[in-house]
C-alpha positions as a LaTeX table, in Angstrom:
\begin{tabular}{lrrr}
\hline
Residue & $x$ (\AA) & $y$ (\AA) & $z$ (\AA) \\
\hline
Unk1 & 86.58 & 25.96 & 31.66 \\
Unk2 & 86.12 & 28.67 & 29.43 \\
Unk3 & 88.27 & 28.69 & 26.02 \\
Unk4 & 88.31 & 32.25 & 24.79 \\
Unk5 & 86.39 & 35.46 & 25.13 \\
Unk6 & 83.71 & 34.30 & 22.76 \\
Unk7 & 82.99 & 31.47 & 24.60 \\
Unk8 & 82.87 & 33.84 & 27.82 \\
Unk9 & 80.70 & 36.18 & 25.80 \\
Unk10 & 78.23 & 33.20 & 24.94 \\
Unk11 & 77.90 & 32.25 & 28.68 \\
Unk12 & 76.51 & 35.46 & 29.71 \\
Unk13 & 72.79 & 35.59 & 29.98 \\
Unk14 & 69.92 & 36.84 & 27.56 \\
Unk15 & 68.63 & 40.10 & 27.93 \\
Unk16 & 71.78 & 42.31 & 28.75 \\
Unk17 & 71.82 & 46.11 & 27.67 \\
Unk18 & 74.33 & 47.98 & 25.87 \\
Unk19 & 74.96 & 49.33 & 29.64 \\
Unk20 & 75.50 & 46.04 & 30.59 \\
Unk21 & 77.79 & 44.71 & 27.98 \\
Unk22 & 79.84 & 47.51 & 27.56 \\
Unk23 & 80.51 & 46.97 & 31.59 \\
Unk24 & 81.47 & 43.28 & 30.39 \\
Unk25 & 84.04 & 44.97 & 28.06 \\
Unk26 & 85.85 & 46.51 & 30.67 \\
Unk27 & 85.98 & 43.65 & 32.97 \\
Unk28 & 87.37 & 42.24 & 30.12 \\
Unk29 & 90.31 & 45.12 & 29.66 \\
Unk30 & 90.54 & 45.44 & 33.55 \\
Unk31 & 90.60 & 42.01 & 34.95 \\
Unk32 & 91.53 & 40.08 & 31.99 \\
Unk33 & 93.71 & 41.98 & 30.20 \\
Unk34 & 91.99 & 42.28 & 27.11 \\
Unk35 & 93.96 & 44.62 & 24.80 \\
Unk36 & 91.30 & 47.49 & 24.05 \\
Unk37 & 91.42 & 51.14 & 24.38 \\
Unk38 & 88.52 & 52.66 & 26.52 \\
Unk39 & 86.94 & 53.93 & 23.28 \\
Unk40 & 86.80 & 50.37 & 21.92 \\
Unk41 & 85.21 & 48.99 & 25.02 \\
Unk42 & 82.55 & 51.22 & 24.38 \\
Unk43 & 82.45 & 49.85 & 20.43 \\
Unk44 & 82.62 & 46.78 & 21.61 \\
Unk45 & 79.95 & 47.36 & 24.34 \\
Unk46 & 77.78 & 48.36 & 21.36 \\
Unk47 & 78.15 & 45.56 & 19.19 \\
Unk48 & 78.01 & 42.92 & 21.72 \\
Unk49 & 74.66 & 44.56 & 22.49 \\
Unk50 & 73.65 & 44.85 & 18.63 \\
Unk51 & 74.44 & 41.24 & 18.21 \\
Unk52 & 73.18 & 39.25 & 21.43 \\
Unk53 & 70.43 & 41.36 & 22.45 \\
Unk54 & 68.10 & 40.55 & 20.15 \\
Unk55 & 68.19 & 43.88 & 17.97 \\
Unk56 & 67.19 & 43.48 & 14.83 \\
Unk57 & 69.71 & 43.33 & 11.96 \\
Unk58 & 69.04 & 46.36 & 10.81 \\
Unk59 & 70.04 & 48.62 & 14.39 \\
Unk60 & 72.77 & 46.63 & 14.75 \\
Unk61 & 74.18 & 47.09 & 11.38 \\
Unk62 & 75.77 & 50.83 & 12.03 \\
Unk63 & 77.15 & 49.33 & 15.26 \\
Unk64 & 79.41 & 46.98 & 13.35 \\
Unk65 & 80.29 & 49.05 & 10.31 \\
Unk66 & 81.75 & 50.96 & 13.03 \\
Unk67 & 83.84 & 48.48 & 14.70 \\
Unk68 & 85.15 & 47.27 & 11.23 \\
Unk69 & 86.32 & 50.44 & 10.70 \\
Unk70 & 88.20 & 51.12 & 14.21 \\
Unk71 & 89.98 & 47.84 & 13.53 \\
Unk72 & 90.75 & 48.61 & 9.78 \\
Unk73 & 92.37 & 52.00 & 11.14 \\
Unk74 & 94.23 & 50.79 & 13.80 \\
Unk75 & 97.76 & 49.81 & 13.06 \\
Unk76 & 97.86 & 45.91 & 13.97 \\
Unk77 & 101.94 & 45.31 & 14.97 \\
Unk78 & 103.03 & 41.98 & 13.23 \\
Unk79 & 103.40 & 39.57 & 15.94 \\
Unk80 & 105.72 & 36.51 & 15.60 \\
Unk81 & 105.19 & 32.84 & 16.87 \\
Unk82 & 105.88 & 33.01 & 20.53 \\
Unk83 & 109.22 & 31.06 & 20.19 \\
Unk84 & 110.55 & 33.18 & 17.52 \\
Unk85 & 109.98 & 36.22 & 20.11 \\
Unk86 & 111.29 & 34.14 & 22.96 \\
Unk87 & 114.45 & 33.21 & 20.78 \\
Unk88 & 115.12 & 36.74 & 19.57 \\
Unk89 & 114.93 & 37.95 & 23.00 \\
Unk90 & 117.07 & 35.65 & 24.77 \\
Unk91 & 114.65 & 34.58 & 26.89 \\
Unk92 & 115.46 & 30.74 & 26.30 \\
Unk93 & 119.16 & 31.83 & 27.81 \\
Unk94 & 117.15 & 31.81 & 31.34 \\
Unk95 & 114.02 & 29.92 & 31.46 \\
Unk96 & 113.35 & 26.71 & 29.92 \\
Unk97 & 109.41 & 25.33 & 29.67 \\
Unk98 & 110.00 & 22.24 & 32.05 \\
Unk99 & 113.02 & 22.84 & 34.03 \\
Unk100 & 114.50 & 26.12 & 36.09 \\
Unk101 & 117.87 & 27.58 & 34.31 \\
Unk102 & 118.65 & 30.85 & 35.74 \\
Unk103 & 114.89 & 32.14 & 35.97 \\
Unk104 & 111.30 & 30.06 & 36.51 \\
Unk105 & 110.39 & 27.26 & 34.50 \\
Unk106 & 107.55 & 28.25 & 31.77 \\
Unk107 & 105.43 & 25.19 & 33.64 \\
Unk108 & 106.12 & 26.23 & 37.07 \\
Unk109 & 104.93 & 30.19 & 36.19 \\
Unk110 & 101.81 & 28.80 & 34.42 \\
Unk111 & 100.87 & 26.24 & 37.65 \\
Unk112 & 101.80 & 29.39 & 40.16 \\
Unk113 & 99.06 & 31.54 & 38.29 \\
Unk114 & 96.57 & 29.08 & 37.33 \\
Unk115 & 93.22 & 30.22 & 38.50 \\
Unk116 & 94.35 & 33.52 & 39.17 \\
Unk117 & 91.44 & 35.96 & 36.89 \\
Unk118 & 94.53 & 38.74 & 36.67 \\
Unk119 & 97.67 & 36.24 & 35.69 \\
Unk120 & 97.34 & 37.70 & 32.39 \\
Unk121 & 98.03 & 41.39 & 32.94 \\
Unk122 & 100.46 & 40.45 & 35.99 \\
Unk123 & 102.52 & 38.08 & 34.00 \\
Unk124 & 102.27 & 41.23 & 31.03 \\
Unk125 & 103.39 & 43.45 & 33.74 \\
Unk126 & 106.27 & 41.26 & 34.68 \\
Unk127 & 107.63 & 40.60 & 31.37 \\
Unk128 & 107.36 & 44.42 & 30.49 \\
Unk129 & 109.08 & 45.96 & 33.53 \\
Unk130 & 111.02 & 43.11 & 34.99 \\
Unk131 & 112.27 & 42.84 & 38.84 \\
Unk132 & 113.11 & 40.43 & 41.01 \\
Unk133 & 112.57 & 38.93 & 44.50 \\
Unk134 & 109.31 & 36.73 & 42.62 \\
Unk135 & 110.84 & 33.45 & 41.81 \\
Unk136 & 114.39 & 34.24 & 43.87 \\
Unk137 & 116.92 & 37.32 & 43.90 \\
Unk138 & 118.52 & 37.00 & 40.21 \\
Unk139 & 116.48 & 39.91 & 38.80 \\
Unk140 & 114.81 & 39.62 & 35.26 \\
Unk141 & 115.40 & 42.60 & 32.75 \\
Unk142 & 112.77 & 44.75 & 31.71 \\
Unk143 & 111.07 & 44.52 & 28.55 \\
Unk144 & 109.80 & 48.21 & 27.93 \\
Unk145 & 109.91 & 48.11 & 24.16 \\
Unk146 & 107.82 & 45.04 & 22.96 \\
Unk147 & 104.02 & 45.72 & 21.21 \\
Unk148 & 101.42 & 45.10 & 23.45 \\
Unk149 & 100.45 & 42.21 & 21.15 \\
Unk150 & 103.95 & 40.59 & 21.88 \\
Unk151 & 103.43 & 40.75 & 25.28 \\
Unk152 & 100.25 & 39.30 & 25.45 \\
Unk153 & 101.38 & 36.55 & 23.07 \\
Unk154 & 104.40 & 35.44 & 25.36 \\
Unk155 & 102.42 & 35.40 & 28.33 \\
Unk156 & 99.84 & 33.52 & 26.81 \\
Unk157 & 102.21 & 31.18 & 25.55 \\
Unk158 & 104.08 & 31.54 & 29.48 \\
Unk159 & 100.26 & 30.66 & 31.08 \\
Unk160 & 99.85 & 27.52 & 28.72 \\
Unk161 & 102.51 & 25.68 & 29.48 \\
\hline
\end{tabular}
């Protein structure tokens, strides 16, 4: 199994083109969930190419000055631990990692996605807009005003257990 992106991005084969790792990038956004903006898929298209295509140092060297600078100018939210966001939230009051309370146990939503490629951005999607009808008809709330970067934390966190 895979770990993390980087290990994804070290499985690929040699030889791919900026063409062909920027396409990487947005399989990445699209079917992974990656958080990036389509003008950072292409930055990140263009320094995956600088640095595993075999460029030398040099051409590659403008490629990451620019990426250091896109992520020194964006504004990072602070993200806390997942169970400081999951006891601030109340989510505790209705799911529990081992056992059903009112919604899913954390377990049993991890095992229902596992070896899905878009659990990720569906459990996102879930935790951001709520509903019901998934796991039984008490609905869940919608979460509209968390960061991105929460999001993705708790359902990492949700997808782990």
């Amino acid at each position: 199994m895979i770990a993390s992106a980087a290990d994804y991005i070290e499985y690929q084969p040699p030889g791919f083109d900026q063409k062909r790792w920027t396409g990487l990038a947005r399989k990445m956004k699209e079917s992974y969930g990656a958080p990036l903006s389509e003008s950072e898929v292409g930055l990140v298209g263009e320094y995956l190419a600088a640095t595993y295509s075999g460029q030398p140092a040099a051409e590659s060297k403008p490629v990451i000055k620019a990426i250091e600078l896109a992520a020194n100018t964006v504004d990072q939210p602070k993200v806390a631990d997942a169970k400081a966001l999951l006891d601030q939230n109340g989510c505790l009051g209705c799911h529990a990692i081992d056992r059903q309370v009112v919604g899913p146990a954390y377990h049993d939503v991890a095992m229902h996605y596992k070896g899905n490629a878009q659990a990720i951005s569906q459990v996102i999607d879930h935790i951001s807009h709520g509903g019901s009808g998934r796991w039984g008809a008490i609905p869940m709330p919608p979460f509209p005003g968390w960061q991105p970067a929460e999001l993705k934390q708790l359902a990492d966190f949700v997808l782990a257990q």
